[in-house]
C-alpha positions as CSV (number, residue, x, y, z in Angstrom):
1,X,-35.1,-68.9,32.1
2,X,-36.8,-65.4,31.5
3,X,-33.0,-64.1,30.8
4,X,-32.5,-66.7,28.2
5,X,-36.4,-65.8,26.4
6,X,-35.2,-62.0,26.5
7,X,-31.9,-63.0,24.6
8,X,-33.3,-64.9,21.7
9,X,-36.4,-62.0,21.7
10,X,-33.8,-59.5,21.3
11,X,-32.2,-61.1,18.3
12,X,-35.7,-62.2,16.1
13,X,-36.5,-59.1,16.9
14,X,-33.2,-57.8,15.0
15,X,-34.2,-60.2,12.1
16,X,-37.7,-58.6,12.1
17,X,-39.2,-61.4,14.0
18,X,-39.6,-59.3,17.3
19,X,-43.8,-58.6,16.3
20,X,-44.5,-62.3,15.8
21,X,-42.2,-63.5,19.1
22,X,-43.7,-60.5,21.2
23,X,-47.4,-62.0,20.4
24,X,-46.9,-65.4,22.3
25,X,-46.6,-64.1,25.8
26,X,-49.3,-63.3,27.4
27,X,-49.9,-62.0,31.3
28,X,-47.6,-60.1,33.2
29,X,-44.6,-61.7,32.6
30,X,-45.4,-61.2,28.5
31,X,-46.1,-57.7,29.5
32,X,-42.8,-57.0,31.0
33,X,-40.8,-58.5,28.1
34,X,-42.7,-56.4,25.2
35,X,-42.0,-53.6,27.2
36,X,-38.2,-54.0,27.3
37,X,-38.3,-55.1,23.0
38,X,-40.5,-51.4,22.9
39,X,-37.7,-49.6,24.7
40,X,-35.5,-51.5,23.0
41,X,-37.0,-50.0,19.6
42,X,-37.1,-46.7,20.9
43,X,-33.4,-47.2,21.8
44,X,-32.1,-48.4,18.4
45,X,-34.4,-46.1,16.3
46,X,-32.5,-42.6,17.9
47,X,-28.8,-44.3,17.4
48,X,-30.0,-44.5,14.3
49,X,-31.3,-40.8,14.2
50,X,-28.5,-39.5,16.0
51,X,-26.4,-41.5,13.2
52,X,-27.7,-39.6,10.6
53,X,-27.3,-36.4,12.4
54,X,-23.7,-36.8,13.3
55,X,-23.1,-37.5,9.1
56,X,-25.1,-34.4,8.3
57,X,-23.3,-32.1,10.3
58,X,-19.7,-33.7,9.6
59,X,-20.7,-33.0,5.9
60,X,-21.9,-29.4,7.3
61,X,-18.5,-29.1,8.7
62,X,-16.8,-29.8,6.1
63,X,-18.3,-27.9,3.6
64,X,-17.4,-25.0,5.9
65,X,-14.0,-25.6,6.3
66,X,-13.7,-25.5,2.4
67,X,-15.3,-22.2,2.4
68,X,-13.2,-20.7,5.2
69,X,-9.7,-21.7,3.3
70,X,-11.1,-20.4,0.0
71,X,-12.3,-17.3,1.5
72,X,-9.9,-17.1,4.3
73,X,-12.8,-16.6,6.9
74,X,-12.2,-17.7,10.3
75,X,-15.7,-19.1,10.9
76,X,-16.3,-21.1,14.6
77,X,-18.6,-23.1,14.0
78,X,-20.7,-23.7,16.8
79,X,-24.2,-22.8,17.0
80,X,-25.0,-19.6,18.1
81,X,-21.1,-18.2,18.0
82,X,-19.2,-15.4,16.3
83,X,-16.1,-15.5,13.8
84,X,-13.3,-14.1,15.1
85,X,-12.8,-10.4,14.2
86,X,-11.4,-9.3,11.7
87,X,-7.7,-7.5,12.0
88,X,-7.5,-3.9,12.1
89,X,-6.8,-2.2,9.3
90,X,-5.0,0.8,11.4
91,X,-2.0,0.6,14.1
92,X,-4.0,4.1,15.3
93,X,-5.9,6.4,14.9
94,X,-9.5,4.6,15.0
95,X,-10.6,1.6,12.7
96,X,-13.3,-1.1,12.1
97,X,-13.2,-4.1,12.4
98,X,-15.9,-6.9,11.6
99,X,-17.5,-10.3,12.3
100,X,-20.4,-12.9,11.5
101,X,-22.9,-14.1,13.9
102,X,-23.9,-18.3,13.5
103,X,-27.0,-19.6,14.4
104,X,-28.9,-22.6,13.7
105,X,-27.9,-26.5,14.3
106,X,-26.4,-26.4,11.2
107,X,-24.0,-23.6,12.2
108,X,-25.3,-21.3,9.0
109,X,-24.7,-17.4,9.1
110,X,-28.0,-15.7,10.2
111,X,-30.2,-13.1,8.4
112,X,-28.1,-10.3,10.5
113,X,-24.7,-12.0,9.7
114,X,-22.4,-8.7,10.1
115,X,-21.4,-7.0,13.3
116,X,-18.9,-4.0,13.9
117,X,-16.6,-2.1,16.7
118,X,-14.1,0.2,16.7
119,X,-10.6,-1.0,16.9
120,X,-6.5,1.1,17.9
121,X,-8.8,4.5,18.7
122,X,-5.5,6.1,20.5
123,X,-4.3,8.8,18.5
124,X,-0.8,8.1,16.4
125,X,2.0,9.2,17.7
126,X,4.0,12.2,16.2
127,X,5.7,10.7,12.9
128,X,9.0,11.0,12.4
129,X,8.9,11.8,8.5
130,X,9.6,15.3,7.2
131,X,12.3,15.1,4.6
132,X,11.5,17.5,2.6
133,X,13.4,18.3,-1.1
134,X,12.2,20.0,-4.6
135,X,11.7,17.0,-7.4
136,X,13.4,18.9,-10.3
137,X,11.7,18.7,-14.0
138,X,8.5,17.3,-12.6
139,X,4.9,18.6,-11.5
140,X,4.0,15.6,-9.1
141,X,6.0,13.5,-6.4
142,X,6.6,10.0,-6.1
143,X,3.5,7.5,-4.8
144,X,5.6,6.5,-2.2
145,X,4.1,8.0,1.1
146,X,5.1,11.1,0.0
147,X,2.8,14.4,0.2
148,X,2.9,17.7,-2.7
149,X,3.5,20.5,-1.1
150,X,2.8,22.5,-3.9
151,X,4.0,22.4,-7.7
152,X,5.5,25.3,-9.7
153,X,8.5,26.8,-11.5
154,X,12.4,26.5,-11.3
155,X,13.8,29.8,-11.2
156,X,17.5,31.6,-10.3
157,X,19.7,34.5,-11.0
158,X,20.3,35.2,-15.0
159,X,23.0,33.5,-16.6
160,X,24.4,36.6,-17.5
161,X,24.5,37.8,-14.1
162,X,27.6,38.0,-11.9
163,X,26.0,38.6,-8.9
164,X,22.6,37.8,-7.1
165,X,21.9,34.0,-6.1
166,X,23.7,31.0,-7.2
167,X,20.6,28.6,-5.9
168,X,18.0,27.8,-8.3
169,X,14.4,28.2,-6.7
170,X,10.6,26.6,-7.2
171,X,8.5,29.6,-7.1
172,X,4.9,28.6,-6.8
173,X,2.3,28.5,-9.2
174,X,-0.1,30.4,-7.1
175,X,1.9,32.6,-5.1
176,X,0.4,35.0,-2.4
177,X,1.9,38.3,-2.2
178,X,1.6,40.7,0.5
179,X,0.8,43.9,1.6
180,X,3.9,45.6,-0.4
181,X,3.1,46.2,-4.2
182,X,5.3,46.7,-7.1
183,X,5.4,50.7,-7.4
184,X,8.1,51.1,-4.8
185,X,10.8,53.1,-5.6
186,X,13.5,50.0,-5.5
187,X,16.6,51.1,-7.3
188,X,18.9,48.6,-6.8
189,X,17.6,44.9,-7.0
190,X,18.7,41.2,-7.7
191,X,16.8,39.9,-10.4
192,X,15.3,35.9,-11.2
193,X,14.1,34.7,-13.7
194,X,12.1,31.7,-15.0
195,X,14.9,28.3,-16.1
196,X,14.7,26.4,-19.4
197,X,16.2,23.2,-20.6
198,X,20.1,23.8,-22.1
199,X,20.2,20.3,-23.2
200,X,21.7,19.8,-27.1
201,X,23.0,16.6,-29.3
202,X,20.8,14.3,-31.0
203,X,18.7,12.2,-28.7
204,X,20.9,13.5,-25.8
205,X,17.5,14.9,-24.0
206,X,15.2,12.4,-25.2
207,X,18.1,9.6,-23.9
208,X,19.0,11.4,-20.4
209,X,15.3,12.8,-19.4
210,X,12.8,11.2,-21.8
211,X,12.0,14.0,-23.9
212,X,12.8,16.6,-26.5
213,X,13.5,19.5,-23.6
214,X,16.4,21.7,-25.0
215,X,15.0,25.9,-24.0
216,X,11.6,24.9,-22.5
217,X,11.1,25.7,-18.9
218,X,11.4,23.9,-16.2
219,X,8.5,22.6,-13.7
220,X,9.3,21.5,-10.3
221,X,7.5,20.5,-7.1
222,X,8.4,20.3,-3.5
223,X,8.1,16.8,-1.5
224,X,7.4,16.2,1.9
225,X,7.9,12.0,2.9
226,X,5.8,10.9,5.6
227,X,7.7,8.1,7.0
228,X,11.4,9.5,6.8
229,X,13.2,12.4,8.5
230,X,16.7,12.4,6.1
231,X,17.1,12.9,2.8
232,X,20.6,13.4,0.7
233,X,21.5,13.5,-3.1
234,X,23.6,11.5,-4.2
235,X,26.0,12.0,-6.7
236,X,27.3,9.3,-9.4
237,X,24.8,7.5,-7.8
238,X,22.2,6.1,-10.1
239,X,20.2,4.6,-7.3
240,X,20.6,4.6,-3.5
241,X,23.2,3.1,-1.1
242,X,21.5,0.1,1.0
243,X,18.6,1.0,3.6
244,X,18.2,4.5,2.0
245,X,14.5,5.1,0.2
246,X,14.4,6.5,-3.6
247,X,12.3,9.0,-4.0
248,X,13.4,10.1,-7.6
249,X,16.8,9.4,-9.9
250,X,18.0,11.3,-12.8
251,X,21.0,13.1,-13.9
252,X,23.0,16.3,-12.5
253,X,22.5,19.6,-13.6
254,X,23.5,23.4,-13.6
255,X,24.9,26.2,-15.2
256,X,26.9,26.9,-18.2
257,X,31.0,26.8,-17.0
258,X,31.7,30.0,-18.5
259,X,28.9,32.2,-17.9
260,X,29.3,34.8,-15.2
261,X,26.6,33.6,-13.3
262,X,27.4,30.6,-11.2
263,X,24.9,27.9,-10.1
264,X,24.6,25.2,-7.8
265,X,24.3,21.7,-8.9
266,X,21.0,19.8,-8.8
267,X,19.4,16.5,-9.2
268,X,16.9,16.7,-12.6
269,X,14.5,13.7,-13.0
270,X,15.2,11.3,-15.5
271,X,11.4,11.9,-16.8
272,X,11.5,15.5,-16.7
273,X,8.2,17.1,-18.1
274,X,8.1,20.8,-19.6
275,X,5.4,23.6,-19.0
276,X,3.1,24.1,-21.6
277,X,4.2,27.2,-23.8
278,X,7.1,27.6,-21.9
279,X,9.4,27.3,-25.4
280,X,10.4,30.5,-25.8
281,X,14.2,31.1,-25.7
282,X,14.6,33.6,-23.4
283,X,17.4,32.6,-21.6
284,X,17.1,33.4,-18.0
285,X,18.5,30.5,-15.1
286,X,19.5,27.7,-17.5
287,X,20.1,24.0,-16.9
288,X,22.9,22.0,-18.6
289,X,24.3,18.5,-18.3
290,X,26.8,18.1,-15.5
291,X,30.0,15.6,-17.1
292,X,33.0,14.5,-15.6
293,X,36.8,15.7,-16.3
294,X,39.2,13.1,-15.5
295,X,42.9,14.1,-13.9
296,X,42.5,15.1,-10.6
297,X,39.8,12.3,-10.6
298,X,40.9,9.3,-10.6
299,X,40.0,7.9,-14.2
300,X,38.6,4.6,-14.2
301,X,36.0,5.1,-13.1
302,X,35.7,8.9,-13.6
303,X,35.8,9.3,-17.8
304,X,35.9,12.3,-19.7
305,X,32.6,13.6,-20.8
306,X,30.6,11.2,-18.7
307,X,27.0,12.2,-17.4
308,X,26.6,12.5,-14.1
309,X,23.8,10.3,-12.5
310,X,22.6,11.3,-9.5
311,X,19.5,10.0,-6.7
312,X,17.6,11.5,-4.3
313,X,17.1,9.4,-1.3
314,X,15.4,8.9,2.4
315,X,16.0,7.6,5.7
C-alpha cells in the first residue's frame, strides 16, 4: 500500500503537486515519505545542475577546438594540464621549445600560460659542405646557404703578355700584406693587373649580363656552400643537370683569341655588377664573350657565333 502512495507522490510531485500531497501525512509513516520526495528533490535538482554543466563545458570544448585548428595549437584540455610542446626549431645544436599550462574547470590558459626547456642540445655533427668557387662579375653570393668569404677584384696576367699566368684571380678588397715590402730589389717579375668588361654590339652586354659593362672592371667574390661538398661548371649548360644545386648561371668568358696572353675560361654571372670608377680603359686581364665555331662540333646544336651559357652548380 505504502509502495503504491510513494508512486503517485512521486509523480504530483513532478506536476508540482508534491508540497500539497506531502502535507496530508502525518506521523512517522508521513515522515518517512516526505523524506524520500526531499531526496528525491535534491536528486533531480543536481541532474539538472550537472546538465547545465556538461552543455557549458561541451560549448567550452568546442570553442577550443576552433581556436586550436585556426591557430594550430595543440591545447589538451583537461584542467590543470599542459599543451604539447612545441617542435624544435633545431635538429642540434640547442633550441627552445614551448608550452601552455591550463587550469580552471573551464580548461582556460592561466595567468602564467608559457613554459620553456631546452630541446637537440648535442652538438651538430661535422657538415659535409665546403664547395667553394669565385662568383664572377658579382660582390655578394647567392641566399642559398651559402657563406661570403670575402668580396674583391678579378685580376690576371696582361693581355699583352706572353707569359706569366693564364688563371684569372679575385684579389681581395682588403688584402693583408706581410713582413716583405715593395723596395726589394726584384728584377725579374710576372705582372697582374686589374680585368675590365670586353663586351661590344648594341645591347650585347645589357642582353647577356644586364648591364652596359664593356671596359669597366670586374668585381668578384668567393663562395663557400654549407650544405654541399662538389661543385662543377658547366658548360652550354644554362642551368644544372638533375639533383645538382645552382648557385649562379651566366655566360662564358675569357680572353681575346689573338692576343698573346692566353686565359682560362670562366663562368660570368648573368647579372654582373661593375666597381664604382673602375671605367677607365686601361686594358690589363680582359673578359670577352666565349661563342661557338661549328666543324669539328657537330652543328646542330653547336652554331656559329653562339654564346656560350654556362652554370655553376652543387652537390
Amino acid at each position: 500500500m505504502i509502495i503504491v502512495i510513494f508512486a503517485v507522490v512521486v509523480s504530483l510531485f513532478k506536476t508540482g503537486c508534491g508540497t500539497a500531497v506531502a502535507g496530508v501525512f502525518r506521523g512517522s509513516s508521513g515522515q518517512r515519505v516526505d523524506r524520500r520526495i526531499q531526496i528525491l528533490q535534491e536528486q533531480y535538482d543536481s541532474l539538472v545542475m550537472d546538465n547545465a554543466v556538461l552543455q557549458m563545458r561541451y560549448q567550452q570544448l568546442e570553442e577550443r577546438l576552433t581556436y586550436q585548428e585556426k591557430h594550430g595549437i595543440a591545447y589538451i584540455v583537461v584542467s590543470g594540464g599542459y599543451t604539447d610542446w612545441s617542435q624544435c626549431e633545431v635538429t642540434c645544436g640547442g633550441g627552445t621549445q614551448t608550452r601552455y599550462k591550463l587550469c580552471g574547470e573551464d580548461g582556460k590558459n592561466c595567468t602564467q600560460t608559457q613554459e620553456s626547456r631546452s630541446c637537440n642540445t648535442q652538438e651538430c655533427p661535422i657538415s659535409a659542405g665546403g664547395a667553394m668557387y669565385v662568383r664572377y662579375g658579382r660582390t655578394t653570393c647567392p641566399e642559398n646557404g651559402t657563406d661570403m668569404v670575402y668580396t674583391g677584384y678579378v685580376s690576371g696576367s696582361r693581355y699583352t703578355h706572353s707569359g706569366g699566368g693564364v688563371n684569372y684571380l679575385c684579389l681581395p678588397v682588403d688584402p693583408v700584406f706581410g713582413p716583405v715590402n715593395s723596395e726589394l730589389p726584384i728584377i725579374h717579375a710576372t705582372y697582374i693587373y686589374g680585368a675590365e668588361y670586353e663586351v661590344f654590339g648594341e645591347g650585347v652586354s645589357q642582353t647577356l649580363f644586364g648591364d652596359e659593362l664593356a671596359q669597366h672592371d670586374v668585381p668578384c667574390a668567393v663562395c663557400r656552400s654549407r650544405e654541399r661538398s662538389s661543385v662543377f661548371v658547366f658548360p652550354a649548360m644554362y642551368e644544372c643537370h638533375d639533383g645538382w644545386h645552382s648557385e649562379y648561371n651566366g655566360y662564358l668568358v675569357s680572353g681575346y683569341y689573338t692576343h698573346q696572353s692566353q686565359k682560362t675560361i670562366e663562368c660570368m654571372d648573368s647579372h654582373s655588377e661593375k666597381i664604382d670608377g673602375g671605367s677607365a680603359n686601361l686594358n690589363g686581364a680582359l673578359f670577352y664573350p666565349v661563342v661557338t665555331k661549328s666543324g669539328v662540333l657537330p652543328s646542330p646544336p653547336y652554331l656559329d657565333d653562339h654564346v656560350v651559357p654556362c652554370s655553376v652548380c652543387t652537390k
